[in-house]
N, CA and C of each residue as an Amber inpcrd file, in Angstrom:
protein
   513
  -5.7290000  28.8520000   2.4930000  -6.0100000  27.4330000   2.3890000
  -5.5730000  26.9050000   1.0190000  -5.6200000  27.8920000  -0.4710000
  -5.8420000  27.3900000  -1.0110000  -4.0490000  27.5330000  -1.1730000
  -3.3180000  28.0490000  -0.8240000  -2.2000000  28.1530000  -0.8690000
  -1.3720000  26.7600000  -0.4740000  -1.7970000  26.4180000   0.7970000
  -1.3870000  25.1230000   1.4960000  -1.4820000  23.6850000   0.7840000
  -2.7610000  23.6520000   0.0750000  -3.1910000  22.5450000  -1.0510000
  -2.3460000  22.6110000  -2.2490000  -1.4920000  23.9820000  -2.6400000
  -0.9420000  23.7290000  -3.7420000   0.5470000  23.2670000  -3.1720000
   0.7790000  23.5380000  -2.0820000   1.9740000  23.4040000  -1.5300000
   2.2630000  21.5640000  -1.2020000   1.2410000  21.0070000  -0.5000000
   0.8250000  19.4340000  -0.5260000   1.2740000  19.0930000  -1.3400000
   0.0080000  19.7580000  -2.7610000   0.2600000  18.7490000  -4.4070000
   2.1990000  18.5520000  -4.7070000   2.8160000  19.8050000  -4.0970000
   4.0630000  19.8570000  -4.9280000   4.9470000  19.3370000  -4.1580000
   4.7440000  18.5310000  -2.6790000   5.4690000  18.1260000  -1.6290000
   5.0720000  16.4720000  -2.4390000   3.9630000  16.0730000  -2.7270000
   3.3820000  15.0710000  -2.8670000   3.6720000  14.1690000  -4.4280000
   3.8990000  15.5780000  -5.4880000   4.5440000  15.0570000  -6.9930000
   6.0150000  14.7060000  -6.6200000   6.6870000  15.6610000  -5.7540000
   8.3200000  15.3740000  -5.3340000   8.6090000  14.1060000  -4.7450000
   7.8230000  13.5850000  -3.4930000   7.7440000  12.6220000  -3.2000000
   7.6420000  11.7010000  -4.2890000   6.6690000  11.3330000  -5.3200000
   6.6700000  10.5790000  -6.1880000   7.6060000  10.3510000  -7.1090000
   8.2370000  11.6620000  -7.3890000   9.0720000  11.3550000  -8.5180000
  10.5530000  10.9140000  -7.7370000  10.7270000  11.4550000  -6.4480000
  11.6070000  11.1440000  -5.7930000  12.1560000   9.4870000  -5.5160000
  10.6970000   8.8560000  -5.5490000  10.4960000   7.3780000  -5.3540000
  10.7520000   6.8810000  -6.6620000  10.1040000   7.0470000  -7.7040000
   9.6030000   6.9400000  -9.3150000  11.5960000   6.5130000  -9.4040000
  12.3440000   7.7410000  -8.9120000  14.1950000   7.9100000  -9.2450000
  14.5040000   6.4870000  -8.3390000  14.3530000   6.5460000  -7.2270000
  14.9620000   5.2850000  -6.2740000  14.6850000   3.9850000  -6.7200000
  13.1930000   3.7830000  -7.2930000  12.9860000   2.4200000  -7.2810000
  13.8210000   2.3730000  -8.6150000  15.1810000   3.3110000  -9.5800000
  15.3570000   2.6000000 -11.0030000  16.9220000   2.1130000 -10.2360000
  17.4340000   2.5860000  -9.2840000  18.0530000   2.2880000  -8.4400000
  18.1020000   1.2510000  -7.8150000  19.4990000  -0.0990000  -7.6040000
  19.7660000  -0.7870000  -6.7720000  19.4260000  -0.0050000  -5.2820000
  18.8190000  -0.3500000  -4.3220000  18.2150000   0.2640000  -3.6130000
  18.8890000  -0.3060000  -2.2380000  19.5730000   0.5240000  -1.1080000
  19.9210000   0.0840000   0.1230000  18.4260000   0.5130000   1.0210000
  17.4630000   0.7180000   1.0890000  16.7870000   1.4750000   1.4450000
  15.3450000   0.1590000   1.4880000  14.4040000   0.5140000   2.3340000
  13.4020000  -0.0110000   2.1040000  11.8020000   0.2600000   2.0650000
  11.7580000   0.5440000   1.2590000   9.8030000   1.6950000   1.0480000
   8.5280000   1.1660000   0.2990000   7.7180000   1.5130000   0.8970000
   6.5960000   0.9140000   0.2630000   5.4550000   2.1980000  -0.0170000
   4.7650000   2.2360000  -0.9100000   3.8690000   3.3970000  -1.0340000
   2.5620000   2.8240000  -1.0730000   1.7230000   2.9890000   0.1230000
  -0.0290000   2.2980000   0.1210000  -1.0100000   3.6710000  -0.2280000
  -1.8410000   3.5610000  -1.2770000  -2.5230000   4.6160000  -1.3490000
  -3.9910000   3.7520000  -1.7430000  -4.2840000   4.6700000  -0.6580000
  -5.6060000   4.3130000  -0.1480000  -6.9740000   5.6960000  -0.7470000
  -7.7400000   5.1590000  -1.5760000  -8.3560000   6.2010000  -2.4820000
 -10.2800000   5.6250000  -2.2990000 -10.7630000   6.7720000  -1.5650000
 -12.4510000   6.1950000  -1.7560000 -12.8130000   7.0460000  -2.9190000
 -13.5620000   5.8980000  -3.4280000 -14.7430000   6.1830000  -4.8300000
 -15.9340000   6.2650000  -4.3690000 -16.6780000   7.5560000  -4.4620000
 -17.4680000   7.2350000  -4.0890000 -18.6450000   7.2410000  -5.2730000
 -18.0280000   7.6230000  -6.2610000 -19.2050000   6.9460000  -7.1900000
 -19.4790000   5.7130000  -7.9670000 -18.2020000   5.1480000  -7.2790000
 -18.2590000   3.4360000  -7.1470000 -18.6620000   2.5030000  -5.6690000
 -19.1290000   3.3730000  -4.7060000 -18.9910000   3.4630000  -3.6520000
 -17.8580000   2.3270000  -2.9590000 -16.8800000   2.1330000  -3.5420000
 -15.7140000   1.2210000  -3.5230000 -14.3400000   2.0330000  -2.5040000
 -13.6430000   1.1820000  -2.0070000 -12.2300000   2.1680000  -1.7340000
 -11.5320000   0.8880000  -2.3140000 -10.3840000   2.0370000  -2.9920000
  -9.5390000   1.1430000  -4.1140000  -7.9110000   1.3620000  -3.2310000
  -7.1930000   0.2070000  -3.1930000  -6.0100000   0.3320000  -2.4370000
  -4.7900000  -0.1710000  -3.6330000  -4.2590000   0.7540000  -3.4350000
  -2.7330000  -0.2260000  -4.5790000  -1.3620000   0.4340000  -3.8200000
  -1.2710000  -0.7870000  -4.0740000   0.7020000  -0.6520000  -3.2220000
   1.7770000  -0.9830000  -3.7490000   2.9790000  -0.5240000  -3.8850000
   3.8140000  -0.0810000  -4.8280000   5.4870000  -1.0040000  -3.4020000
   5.6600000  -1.7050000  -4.1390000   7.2010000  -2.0490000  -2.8000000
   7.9270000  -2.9300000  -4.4440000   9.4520000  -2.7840000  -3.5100000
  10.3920000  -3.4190000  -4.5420000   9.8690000  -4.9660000  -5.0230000
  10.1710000  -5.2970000  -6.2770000   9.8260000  -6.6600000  -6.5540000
  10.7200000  -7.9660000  -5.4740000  12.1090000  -7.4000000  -5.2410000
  12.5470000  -8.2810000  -4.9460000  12.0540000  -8.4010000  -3.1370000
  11.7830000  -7.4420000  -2.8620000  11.3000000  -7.3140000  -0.9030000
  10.1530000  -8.1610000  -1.0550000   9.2130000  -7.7760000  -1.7950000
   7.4530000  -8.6290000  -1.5010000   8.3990000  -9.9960000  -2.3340000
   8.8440000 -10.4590000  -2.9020000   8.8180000 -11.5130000  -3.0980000
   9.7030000 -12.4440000  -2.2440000  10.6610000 -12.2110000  -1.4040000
  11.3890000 -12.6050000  -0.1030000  10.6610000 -12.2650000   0.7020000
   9.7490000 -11.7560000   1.1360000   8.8270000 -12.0600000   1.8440000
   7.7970000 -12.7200000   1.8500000   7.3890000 -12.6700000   0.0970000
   6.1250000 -13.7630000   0.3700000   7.0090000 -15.3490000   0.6380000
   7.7380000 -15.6580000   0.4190000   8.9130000 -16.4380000   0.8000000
   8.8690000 -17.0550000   2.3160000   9.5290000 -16.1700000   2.7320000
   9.3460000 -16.1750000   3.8210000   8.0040000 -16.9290000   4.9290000
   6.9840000 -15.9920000   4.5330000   5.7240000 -16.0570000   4.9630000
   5.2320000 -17.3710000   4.7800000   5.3260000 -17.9730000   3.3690000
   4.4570000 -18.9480000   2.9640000   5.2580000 -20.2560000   3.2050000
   6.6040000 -20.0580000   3.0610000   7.6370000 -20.9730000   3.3800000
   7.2980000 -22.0390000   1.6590000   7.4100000 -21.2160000   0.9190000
   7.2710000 -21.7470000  -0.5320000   8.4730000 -21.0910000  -1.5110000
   9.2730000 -21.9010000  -2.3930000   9.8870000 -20.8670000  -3.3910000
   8.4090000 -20.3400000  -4.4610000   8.7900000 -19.0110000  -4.5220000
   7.9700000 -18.0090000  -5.5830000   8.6240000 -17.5190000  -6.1790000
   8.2090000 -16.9540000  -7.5930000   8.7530000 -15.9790000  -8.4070000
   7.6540000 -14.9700000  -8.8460000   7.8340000 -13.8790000  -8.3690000
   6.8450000 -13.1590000  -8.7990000   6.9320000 -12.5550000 -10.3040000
   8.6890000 -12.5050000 -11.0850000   8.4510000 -11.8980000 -11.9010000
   7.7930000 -12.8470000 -13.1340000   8.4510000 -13.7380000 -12.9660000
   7.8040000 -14.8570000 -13.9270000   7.0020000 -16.0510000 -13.2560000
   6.0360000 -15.6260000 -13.0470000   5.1120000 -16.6650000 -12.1220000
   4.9590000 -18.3150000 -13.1560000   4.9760000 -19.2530000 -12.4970000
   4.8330000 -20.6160000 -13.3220000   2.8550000 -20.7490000 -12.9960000
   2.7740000 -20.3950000 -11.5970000   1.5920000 -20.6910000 -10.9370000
   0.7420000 -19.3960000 -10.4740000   0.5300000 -17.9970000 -10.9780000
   0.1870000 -16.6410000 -10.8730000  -1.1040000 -17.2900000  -9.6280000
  -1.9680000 -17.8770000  -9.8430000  -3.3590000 -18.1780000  -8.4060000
  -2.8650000 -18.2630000  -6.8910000  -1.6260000 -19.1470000  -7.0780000
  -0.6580000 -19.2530000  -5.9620000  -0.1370000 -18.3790000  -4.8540000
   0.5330000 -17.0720000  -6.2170000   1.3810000 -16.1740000  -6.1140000
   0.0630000 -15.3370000  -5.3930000  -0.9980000 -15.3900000  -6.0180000
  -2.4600000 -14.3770000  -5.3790000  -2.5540000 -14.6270000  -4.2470000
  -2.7450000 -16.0670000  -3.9350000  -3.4740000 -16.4680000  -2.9070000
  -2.4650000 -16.3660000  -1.3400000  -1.1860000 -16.3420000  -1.7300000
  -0.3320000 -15.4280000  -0.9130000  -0.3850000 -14.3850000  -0.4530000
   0.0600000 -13.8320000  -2.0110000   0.1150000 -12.0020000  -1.5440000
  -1.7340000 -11.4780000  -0.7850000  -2.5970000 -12.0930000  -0.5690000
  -3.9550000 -11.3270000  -0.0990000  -3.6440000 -12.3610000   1.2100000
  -3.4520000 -13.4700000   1.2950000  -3.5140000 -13.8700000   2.8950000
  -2.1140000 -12.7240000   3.5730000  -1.0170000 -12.6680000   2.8540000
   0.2030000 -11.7220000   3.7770000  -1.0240000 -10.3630000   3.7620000
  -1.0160000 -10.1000000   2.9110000  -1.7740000  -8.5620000   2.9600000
  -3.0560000  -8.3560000   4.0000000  -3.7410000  -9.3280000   4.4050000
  -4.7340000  -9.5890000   5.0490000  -4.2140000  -9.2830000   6.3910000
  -3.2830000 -10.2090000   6.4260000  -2.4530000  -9.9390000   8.2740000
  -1.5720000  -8.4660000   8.2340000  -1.0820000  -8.3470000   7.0470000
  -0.3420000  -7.4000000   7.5820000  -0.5510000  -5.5660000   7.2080000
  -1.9920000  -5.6000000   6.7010000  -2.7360000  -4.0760000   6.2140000
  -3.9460000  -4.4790000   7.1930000  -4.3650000  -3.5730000   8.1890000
  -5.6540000  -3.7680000   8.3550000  -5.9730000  -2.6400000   8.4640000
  -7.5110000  -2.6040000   8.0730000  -8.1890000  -0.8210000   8.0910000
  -9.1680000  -1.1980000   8.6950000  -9.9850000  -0.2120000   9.3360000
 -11.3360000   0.1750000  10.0020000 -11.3650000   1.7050000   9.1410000
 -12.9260000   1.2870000   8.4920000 -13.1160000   2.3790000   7.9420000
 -14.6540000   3.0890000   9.1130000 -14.5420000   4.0250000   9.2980000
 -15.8840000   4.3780000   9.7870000 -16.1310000   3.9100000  11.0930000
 -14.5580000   3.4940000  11.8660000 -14.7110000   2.2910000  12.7140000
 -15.1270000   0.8060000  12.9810000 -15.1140000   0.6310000  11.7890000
 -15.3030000  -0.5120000  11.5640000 -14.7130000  -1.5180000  10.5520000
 -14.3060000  -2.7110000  11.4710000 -13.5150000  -3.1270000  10.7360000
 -13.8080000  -4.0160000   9.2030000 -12.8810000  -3.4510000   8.3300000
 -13.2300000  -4.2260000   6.6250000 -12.2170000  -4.5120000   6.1770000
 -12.9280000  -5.8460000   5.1530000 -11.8470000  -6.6530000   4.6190000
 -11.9280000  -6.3230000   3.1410000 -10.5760000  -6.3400000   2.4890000
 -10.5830000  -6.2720000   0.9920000 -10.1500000  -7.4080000   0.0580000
 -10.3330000  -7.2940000  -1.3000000 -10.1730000  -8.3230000  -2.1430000
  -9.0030000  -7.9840000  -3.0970000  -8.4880000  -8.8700000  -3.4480000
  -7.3610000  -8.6010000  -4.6270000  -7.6090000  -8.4630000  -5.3880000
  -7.3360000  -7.4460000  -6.2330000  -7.8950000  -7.4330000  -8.0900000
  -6.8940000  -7.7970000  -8.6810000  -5.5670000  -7.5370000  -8.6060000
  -4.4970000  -8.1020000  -9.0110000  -3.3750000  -7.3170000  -9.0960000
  -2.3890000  -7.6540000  -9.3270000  -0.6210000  -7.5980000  -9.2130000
  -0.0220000  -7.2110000 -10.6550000   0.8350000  -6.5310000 -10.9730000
   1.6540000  -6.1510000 -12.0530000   3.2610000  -5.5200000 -11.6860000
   3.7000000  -5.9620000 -12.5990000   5.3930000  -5.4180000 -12.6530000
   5.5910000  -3.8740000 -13.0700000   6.6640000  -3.7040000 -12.8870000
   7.0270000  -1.8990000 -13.3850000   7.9650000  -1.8130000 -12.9810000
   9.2540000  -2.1830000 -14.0400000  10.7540000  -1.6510000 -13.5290000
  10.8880000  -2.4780000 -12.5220000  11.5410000  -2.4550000 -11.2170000
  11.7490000  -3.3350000 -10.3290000  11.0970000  -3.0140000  -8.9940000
   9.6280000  -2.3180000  -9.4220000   8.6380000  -2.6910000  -8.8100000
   7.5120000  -3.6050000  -9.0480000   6.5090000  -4.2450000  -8.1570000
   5.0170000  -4.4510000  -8.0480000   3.9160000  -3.5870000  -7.6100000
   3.2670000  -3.4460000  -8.4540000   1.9730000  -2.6480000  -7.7790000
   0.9890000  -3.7080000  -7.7530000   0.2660000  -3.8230000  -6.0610000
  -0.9910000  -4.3040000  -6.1880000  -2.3370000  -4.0900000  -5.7010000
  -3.0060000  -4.5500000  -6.3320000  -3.9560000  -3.6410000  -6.3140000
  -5.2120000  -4.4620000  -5.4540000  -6.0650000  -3.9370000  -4.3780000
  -6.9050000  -4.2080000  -3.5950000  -8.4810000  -3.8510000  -3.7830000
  -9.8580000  -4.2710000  -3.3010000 -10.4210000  -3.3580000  -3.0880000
 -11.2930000  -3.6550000  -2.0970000 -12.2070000  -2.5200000  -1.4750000
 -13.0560000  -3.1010000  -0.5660000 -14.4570000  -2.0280000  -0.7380000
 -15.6270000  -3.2380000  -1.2670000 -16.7340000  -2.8560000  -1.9000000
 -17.8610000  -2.4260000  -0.5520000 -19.1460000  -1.3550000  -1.4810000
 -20.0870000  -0.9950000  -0.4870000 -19.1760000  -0.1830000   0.5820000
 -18.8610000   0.9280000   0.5130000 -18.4130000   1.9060000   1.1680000
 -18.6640000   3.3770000   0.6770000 -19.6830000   3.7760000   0.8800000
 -20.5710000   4.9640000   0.1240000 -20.3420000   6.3170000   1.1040000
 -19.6300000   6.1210000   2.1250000 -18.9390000   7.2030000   2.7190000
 -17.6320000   6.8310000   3.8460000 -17.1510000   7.6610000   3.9070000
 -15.4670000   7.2960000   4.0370000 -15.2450000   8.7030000   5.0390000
 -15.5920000   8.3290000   6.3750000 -14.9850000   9.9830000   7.3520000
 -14.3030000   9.3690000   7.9880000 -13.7120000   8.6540000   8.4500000
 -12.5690000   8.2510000   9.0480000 -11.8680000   7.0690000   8.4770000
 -10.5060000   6.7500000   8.3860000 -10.0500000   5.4590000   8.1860000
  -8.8010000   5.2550000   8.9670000  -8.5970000   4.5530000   9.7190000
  -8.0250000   3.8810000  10.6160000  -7.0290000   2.8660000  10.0370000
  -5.5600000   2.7330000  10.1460000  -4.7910000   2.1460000   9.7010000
  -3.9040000   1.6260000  10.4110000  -3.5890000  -0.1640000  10.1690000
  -2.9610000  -0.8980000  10.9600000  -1.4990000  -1.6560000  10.0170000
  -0.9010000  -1.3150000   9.7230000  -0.3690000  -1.7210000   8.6200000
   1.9260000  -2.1820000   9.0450000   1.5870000  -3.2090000   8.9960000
   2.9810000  -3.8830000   9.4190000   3.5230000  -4.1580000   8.4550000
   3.5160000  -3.5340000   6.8620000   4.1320000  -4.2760000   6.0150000
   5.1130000  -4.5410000   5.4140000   5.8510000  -5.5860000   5.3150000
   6.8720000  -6.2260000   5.2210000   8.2090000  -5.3850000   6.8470000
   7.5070000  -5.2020000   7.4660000   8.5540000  -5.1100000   9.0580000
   8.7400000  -7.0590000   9.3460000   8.4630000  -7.9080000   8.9130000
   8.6670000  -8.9730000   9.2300000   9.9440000  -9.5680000   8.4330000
  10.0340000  -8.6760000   7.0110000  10.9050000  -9.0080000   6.4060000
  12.2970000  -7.8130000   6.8540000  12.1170000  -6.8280000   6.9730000
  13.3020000  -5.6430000   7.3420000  12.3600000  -4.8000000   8.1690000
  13.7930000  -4.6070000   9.2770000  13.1420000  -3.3540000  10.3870000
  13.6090000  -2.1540000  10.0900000  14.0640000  -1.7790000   8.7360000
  14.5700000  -0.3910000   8.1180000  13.5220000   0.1120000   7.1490000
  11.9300000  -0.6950000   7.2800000  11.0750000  -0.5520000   6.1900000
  10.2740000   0.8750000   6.4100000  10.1620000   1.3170000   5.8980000
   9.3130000   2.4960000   5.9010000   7.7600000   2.6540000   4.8790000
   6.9810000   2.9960000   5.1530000   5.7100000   2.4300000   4.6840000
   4.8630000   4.0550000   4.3340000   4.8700000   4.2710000   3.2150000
   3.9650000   5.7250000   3.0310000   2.6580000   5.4830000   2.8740000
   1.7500000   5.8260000   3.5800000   0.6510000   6.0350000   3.4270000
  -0.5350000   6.9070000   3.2160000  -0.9970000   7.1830000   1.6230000
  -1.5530000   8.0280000   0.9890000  -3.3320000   7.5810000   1.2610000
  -3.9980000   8.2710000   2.2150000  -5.5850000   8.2100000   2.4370000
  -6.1720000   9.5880000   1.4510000  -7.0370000   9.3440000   0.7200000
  -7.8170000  10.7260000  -0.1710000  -9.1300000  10.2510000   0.0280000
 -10.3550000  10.9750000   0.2420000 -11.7770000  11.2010000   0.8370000
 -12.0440000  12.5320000   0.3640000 -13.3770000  12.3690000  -0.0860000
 -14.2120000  13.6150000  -0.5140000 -12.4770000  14.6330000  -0.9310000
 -12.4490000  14.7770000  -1.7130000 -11.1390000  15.0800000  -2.1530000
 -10.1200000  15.7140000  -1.4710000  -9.4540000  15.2220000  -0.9570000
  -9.1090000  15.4960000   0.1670000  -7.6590000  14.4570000   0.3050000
  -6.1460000  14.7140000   0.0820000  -5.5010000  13.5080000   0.8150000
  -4.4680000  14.1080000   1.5820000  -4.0470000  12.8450000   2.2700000
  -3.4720000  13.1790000   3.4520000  -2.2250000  11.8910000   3.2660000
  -1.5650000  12.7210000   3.8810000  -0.3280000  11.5120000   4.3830000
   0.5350000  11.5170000   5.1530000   0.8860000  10.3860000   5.4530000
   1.9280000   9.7630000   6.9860000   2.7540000   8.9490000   6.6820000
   4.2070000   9.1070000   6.8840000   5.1900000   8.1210000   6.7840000
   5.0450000   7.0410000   7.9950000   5.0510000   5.9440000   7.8290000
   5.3250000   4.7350000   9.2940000   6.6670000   4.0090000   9.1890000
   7.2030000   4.6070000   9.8880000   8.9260000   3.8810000  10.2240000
   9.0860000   2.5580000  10.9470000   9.4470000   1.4490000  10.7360000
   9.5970000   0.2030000  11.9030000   9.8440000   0.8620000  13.1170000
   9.0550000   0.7190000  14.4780000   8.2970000  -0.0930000  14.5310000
   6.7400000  -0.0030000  14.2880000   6.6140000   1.5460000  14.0640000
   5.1190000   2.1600000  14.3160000   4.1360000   1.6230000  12.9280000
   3.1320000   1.3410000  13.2680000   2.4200000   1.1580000  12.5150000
   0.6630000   1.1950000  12.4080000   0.6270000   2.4590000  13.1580000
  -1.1760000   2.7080000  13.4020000  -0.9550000   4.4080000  13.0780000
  -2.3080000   4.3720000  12.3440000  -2.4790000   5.9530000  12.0430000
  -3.6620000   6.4810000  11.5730000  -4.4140000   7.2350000  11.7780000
  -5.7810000   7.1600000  11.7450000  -5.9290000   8.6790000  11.1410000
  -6.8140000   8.4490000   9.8030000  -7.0550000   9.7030000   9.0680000
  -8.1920000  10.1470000   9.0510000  -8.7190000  11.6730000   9.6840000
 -10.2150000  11.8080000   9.6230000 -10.7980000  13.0520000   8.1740000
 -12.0630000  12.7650000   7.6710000 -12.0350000  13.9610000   6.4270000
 -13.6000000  14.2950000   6.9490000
């Protein structure tokens, strides 16, 4: 067992750094990384998602039917009140079977990414989480969506290719 966990960690740093190389890259490609992490001594689950600056921002585009700039925001409340209504429709979780909603804590740049960051409070145990997640397939059907779930220490992960987008993690 304990062999298999070290094998994960080193499938799971490769993956990262693999991404970490692409996103410094003009990119033909389209990926997003959602990692989904319960605290439970915050009894919080904390979500942050990682996609090219220029994809979430042609999409929030899109969506809102507004010009935006995410890198230099004129109006940053705006730019929020977007990115959590798109994120709202297009991430949904059931934790425990049941369905929950999260809040935005906020958005930051990195190279010619965004990471943003979610959370969803009063969640003091975490054995299943259930994932509905379409994101940005409205903007490209070549999107691919990684999704990192960790519980009682424990993570797991699933790539979702357009069109699939349900996947359900139990710990």
């Amino acid at each position: 067992m304990q062999r298999y966990k070290a094998a994960f960690k080193m499938v799971n740093i490769l993956i990262q750094w693999m991404l970490t190389g692409m996103l410094t890259v003009v990119h033909p490609f389209f990926m997003s990384v959602i990692d989904i992490n319960h605290n439970a001594k915050d009894a919080s689950i904390e979500i942050s998602v990682r996609v090219f600056s220029d994809d979430l921002e042609k999409t929030l585009e899109k969506y809102s039917k507004q010009q935006l700039d995410i890198l230099s925001p004129k109006d940053k409340p705006v730019i929020e009140k977007q990115l959590l209504a798109y994120m709202t429709e297009h991430l949904k979780l059931n934790v425990n079977g049941k369905p929950v909603r999260f809040t935005l804590v906020g958005y930051e740049q990195q190279m010619e990414s965004t990471w943003c960051y979610f959370e969803i409070e009063k969640q003091p145990v975490v054995n299943q989480v259930a994932v509905d997640c379409s994101f940005l397939y409205d903007y490209e059907t070549n999107q691919v969506n990684i999704v990192h779930v960790k519980s009682k220490g424990v993570q797991k992960t699933h790539k979702l290719d357009y069109p699939r987008r349900d996947i359900s993690f139990s710990f």
